[in-house]
C-alpha positions as CSV (number, residue, x, y, z in Angstrom):
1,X,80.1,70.7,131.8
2,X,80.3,67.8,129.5
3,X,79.5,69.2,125.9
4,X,79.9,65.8,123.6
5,X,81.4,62.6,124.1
6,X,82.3,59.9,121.3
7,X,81.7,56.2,122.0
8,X,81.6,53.1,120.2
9,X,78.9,50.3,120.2
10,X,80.1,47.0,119.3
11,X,76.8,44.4,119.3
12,X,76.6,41.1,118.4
13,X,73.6,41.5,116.5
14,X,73.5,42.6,113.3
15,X,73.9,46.2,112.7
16,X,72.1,48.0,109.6
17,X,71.1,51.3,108.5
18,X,67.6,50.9,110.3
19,X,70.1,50.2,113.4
20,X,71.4,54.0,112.6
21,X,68.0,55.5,112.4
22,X,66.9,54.5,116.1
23,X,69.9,55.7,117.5
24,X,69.8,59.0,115.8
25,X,66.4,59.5,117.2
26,X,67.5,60.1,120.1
27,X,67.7,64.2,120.5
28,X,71.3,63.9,122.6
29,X,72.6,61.8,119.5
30,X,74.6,64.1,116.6
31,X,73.4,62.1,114.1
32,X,75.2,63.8,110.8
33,X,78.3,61.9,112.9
34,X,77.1,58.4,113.2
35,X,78.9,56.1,111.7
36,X,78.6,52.3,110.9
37,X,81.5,50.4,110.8
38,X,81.2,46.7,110.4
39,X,80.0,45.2,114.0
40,X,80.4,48.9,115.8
41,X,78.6,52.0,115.9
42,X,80.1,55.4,116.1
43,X,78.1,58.0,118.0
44,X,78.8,61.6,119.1
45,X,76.3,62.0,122.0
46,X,75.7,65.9,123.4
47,X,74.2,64.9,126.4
48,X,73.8,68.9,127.9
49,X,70.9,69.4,124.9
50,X,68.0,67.6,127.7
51,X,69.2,70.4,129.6
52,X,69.3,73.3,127.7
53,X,73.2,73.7,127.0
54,X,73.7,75.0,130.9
55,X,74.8,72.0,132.7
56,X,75.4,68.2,131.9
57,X,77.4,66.6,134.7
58,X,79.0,63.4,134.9
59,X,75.8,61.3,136.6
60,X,74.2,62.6,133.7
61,X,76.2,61.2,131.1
62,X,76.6,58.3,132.7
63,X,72.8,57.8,132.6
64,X,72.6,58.2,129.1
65,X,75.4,56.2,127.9
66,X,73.7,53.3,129.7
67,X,70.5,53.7,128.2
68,X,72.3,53.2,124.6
69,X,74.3,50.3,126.5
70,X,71.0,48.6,127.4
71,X,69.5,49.0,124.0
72,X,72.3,47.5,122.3
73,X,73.1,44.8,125.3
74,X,76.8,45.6,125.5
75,X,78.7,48.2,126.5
76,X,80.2,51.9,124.7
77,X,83.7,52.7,124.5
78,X,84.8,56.3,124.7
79,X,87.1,57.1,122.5
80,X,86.4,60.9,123.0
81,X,85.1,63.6,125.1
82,X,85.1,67.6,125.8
83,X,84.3,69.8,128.8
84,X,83.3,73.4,128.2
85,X,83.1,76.4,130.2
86,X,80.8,79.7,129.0
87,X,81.7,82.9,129.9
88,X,80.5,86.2,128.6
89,X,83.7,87.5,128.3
90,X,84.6,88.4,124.6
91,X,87.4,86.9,122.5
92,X,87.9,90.9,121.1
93,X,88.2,92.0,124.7
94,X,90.2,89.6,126.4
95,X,92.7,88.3,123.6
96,X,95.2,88.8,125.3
97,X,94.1,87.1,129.0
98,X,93.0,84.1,126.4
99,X,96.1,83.6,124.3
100,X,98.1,83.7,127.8
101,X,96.5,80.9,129.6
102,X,96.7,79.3,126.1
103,X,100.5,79.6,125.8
104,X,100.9,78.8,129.6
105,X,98.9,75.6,128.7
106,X,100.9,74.8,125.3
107,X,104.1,75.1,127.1
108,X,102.9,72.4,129.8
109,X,101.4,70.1,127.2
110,X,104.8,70.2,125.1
111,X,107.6,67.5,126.8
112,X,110.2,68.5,124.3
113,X,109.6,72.7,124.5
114,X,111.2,72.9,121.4
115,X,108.3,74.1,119.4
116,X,106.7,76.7,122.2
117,X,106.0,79.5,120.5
118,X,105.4,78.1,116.9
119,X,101.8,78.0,117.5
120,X,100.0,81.2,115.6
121,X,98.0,82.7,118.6
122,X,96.3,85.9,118.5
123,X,95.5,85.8,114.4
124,X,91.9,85.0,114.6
125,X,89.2,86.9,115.8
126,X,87.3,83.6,116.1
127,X,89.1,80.7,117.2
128,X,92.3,80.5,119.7
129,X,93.6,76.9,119.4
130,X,96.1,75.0,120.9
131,X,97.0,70.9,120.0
132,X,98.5,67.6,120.4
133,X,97.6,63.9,119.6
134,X,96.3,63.6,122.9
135,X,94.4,67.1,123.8
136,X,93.2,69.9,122.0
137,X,92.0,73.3,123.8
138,X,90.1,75.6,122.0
139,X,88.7,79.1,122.6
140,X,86.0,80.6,120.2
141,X,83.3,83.3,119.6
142,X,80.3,81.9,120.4
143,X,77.8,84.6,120.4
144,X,76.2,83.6,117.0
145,X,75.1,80.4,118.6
146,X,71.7,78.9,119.1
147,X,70.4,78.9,123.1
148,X,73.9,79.5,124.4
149,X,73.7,82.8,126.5
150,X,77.5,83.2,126.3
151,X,79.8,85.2,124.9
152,X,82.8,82.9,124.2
153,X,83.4,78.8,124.9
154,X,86.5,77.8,126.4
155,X,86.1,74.0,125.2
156,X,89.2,70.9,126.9
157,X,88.7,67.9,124.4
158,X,90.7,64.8,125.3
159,X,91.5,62.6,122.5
160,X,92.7,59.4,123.6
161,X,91.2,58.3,126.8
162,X,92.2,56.8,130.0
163,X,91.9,53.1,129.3
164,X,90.2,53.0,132.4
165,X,86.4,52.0,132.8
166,X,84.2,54.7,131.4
167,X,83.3,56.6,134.6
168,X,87.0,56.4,136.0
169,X,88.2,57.4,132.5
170,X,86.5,60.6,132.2
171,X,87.5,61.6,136.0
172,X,91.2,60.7,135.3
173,X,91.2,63.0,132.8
174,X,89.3,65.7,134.3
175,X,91.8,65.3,137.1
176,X,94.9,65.5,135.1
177,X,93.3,68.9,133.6
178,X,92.5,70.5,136.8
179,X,96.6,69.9,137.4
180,X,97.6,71.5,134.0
181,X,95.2,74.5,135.5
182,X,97.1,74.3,139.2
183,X,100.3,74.8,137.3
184,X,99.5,77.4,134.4
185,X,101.1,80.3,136.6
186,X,103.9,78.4,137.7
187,X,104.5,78.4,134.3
188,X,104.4,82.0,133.4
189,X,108.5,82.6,133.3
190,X,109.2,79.8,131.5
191,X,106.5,80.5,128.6
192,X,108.0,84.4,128.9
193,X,111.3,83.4,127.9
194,X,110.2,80.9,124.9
195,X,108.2,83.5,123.7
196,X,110.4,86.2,124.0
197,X,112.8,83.6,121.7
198,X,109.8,83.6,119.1
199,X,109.1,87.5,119.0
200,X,112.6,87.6,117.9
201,X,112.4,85.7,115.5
202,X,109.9,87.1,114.1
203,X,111.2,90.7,114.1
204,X,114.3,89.5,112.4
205,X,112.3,87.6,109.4
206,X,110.2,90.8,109.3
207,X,112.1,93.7,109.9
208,X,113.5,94.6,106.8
209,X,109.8,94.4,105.6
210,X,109.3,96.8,108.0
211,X,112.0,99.3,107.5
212,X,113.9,98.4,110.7
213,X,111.1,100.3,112.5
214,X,110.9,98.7,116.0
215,X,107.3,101.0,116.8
216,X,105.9,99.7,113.4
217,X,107.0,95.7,114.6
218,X,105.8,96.6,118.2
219,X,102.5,97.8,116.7
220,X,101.9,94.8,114.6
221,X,102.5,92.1,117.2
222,X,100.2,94.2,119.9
223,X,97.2,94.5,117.6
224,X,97.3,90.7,117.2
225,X,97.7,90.2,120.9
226,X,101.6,89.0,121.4
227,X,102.9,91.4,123.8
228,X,100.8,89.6,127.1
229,X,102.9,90.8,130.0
230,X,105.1,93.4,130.9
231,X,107.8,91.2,131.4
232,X,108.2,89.8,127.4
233,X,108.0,93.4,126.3
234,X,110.8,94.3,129.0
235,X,112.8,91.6,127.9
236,X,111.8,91.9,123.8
237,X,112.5,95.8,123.5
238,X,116.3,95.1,124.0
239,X,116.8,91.8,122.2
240,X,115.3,94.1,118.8
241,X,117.7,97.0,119.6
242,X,115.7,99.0,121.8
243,X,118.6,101.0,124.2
244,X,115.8,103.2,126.6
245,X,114.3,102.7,129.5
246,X,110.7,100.0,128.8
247,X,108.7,102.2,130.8
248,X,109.8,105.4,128.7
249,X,108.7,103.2,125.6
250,X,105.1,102.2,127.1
251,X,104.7,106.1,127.9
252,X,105.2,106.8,124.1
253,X,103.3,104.3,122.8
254,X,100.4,105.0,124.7
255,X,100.6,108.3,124.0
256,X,99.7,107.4,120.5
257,X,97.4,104.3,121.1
258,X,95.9,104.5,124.5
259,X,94.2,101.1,124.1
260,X,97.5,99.3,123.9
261,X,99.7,97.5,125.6
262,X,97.4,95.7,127.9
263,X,99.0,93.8,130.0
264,X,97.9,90.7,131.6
265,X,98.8,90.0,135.9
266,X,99.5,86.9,137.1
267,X,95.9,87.7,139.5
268,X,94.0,88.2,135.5
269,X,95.1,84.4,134.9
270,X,94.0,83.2,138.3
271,X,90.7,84.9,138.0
272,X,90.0,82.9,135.0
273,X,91.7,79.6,135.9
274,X,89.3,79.7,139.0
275,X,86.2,79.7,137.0
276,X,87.8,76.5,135.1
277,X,88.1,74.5,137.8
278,X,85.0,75.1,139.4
279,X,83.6,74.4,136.0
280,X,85.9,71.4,136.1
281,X,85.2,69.9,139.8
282,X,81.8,70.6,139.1
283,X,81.2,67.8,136.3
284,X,81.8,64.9,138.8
């Protein structure tokens, strides 16, 4: 669904405070956001609140933007807008399904590659975020919310539009996020390997703090939901100075923590990309 949307009014009558007031009447208008800026208007619109945070599709939006338009006898500019998918899936639970897709998604987003990795994933109970200057993607708790009978928010926010015509602007966008989705497992390998580069790093700037001890490191990094796959602890235990077998090392650990070391498959990420497009297609 469409959660909010920014857009600016510019009218050639003159705008006051009053002007504020009757926009942020209206209950799909944020109004703590509004904002007056000479001849414009800044509003952050949630249009799903006539429909009970379930569904707000792009007709929808549409509909309501043009009821402002008509008010003001011009037309809104969108500078901003976010889609948002529900799922009562926990963040706790499914860390590690959540900072993969996230990392998968990074690694597409970043042209130069050179800073995969250096995001801090996994160290929040709360908030899993991934951003740019153009998009930001952000995964958060959302049980303590208000009318929202979900357990977590999985919320796409692009930043600088399309400079298309509203309508065509939003489905651009949507479209060019349902292709980052198409290509998230594609992209599994490559984001193995960069993060297999940070891990390392990170044991050699820790591991005299931890006394050399490859279990205590291994620990660590699981409980804040690092290890994702199989494959980046295959390739990790070695690079640290690990010399038996993985499979010999997941057998011992588990032996002592039989919670960890959950891996994610390749079918765990296509499970949840599917419910992100549909989400996705759905809006228009």
């Amino acid at each position: 669904m469409i959660d909010t949307l920014n857009i600016s009014i510019k009218s050639h009558r003159h705008l006051t405070v009053e002007s504020l007031k009757s926009i942020n009447k209206l209950p799909e208008v944020i109004g703590k956001y509004t904002r007056l800026n000479g001849d414009s208007i800044s509003i952050i619109l949630k249009p799903s609140f006539q429909y009970k945070n379930t569904t707000s599709n792009l007709s929808e939006t549409i509909e309501l933007v043009k009821s402002i338009e008509d008010n003001f006898n011009t037309k809104a500019k969108l500078l901003r807008f976010d889609i948002a998918y529900d799922t009562n899936d926990t963040l706790k639970d499914n860390k590690n399904i959540f900072n993969l897709f996230l990392g998968c998604l990074n690694y597409i987003r970043n042209s130069s590659r050179s800073s995969i990795g250096h995001f801090k994933i996994g160290l929040s109970n709360k908030n899993f975020k991934i951003s740019n200057n153009k998009l930001e993607t952000t995964i958060y708790d959302s049980q303590d919310k208000i009318k929202r009978n979900a357990a977590t928010r999985i919320e796409n926010r692009v930043k600088r539009v399309s400079s298309l015509p509203f309508e065509k602007a939003i489905i651009n966008d949507i479209s060019k996020y349902i292709n980052e989705l198409n290509n998230i497992t594609k992209t599994i390998p490559s984001f193995e390997k960069s993060h297999v580069i940070f891990l390392i790093k990170e044991w050699n700037e820790n591991k005299k703090e931890l006394g050399n001890c490859i279990d205590k490191f291994i620990n660590n990094i699981d409980l804040s939901g690092l290890i994702l796959t199989r494959n980046i602890l295959s390739e990790l235990l070695p690079k640290i100075g690990y010399t038996g077998k993985t499979e010999s090392f997941i057998k011992n650990y588990r032996r002592r923590s039989p919670q960890g070391l959950n891996f994610v498959s390749k079918n765990d990420l296509n499970k949840l990309i599917t419910q992100l497009k549909k989400n996705a297609k759905s809006i228009y």
